[in-house]
C-alpha positions in Angstrom: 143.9 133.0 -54.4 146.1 136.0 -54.4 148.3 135.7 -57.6 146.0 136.8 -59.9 144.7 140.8 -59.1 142.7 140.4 -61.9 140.4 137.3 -60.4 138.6 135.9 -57.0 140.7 138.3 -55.1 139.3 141.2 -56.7 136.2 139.8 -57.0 135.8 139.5 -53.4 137.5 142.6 -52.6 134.7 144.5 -54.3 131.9 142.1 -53.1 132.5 143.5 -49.5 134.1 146.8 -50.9 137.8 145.7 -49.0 139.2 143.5 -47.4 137.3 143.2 -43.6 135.9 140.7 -41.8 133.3 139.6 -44.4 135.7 139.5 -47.1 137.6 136.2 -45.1 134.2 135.1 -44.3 132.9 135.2 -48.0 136.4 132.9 -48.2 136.8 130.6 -45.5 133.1 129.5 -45.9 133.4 129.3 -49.9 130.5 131.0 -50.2 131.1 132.4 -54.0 132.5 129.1 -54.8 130.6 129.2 -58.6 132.1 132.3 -59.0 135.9 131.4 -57.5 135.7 127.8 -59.8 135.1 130.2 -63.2 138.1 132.6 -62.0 140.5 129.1 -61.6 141.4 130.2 -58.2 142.0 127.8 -54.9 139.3 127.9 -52.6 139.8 126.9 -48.8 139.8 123.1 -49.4 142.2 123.6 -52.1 144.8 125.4 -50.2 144.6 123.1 -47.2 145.1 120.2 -49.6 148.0 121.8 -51.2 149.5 122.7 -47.3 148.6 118.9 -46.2 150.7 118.1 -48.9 153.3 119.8 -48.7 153.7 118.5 -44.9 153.6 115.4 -46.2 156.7 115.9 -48.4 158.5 117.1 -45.3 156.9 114.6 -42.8 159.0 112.1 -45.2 162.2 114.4 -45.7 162.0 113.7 -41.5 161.7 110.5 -41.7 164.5 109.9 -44.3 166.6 112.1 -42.1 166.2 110.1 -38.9 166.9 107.1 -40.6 170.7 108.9 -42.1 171.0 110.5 -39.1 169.8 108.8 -35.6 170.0 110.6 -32.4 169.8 113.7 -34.6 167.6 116.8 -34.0 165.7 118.6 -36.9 163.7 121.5 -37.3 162.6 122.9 -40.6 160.6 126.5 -40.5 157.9 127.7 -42.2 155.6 130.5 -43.1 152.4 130.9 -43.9 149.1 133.5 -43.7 145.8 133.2 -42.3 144.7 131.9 -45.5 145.9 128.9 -44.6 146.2 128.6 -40.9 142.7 129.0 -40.2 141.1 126.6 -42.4 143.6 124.4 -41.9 143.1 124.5 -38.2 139.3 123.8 -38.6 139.9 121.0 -41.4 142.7 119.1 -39.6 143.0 119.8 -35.9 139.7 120.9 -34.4 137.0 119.0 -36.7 135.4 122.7 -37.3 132.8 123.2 -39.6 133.4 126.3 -42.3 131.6 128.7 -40.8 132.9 128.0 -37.2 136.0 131.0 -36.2 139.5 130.4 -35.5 140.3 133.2 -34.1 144.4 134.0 -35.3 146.1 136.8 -33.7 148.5 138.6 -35.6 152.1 136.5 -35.9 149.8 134.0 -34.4 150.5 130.3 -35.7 150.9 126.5 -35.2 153.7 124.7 -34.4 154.1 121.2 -36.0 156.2 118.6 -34.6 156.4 115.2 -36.0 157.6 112.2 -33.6 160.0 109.4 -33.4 157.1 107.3 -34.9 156.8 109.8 -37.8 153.0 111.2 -36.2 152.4 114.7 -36.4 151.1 117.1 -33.4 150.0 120.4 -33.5 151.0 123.0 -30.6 148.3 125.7 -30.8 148.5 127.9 -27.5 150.7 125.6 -26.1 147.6 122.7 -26.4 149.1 119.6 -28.4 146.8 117.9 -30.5 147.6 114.7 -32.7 146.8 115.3 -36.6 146.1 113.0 -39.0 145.3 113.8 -42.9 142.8 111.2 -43.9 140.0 112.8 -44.3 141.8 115.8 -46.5 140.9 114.7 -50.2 143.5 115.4 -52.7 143.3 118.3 -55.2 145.3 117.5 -58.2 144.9 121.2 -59.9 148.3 122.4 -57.6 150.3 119.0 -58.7 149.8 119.8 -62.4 147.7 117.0 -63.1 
């Protein structure tokens, strides 16, 4: 969404003249999503789908790694914005609808962990929550196909 200054960020930007509390509304909920499809850019679903898969990558790095290394400890950390983090909270660990609020405090986050039987949980506010990708449909646009 934000690579190209020229495109959906812009277009949003000037839709709610900055970037406020409507401008991550008009995003989360896809609202412009015509609009967002003609500029090329990822929309909410996109981005989790890209995010979901990249966990999945790692989720089998962990996995190999365990198997090489038994009795071993890893931890792999990463960032990432609200652009992410709250609809991929809604999509994958609460069941939200688009429109429903995560509220994300600043240097807010999740925590991941994934177990000895290779399922992932979420720590959000210290409230663990199992995770499971099923429902997240792929989007091929961010693998090149």
């Amino acid at each position: 969404m934000f690579t190209d200054k020229k495109g959906y960020f812009e277009f949003l930007r000037e839709k709610n003249q900055g970037i406020n509390s409507q401008f991550w509304i008009d995003f989360e909920e896809d609202i412009y999503k015509v609009e967002r499809e003609k500029l090329n850019a990822e929309g909410p679903d996109e981005i989790v789908s890209r995010g979901v898969h990249y966990i999945n990558v790692l989720q089998e790095f962990s996995n190999y790694f365990h198997i090489k290394k038994p009795n071993s400890k890893l931890i792999v950390w990463c960032g990432t914005h609200y652009d992410f983090i709250s609809p991929f909270a809604k999509q994958t660990i609460f069941g939200y609808e688009k429109n429903d609020v995560v509220s994300v405090d600043y240097c807010g986050g999740i925590s991941l962990g994934i177990d000895n039987s290779n399922h992932i949980i979420a720590n959000v506010n210290n409230q663990f929550y199992p995770i499971c990708f099923e429902d997240i449909k792929p989007h091929h646009r961010h693998l090149g196909k």
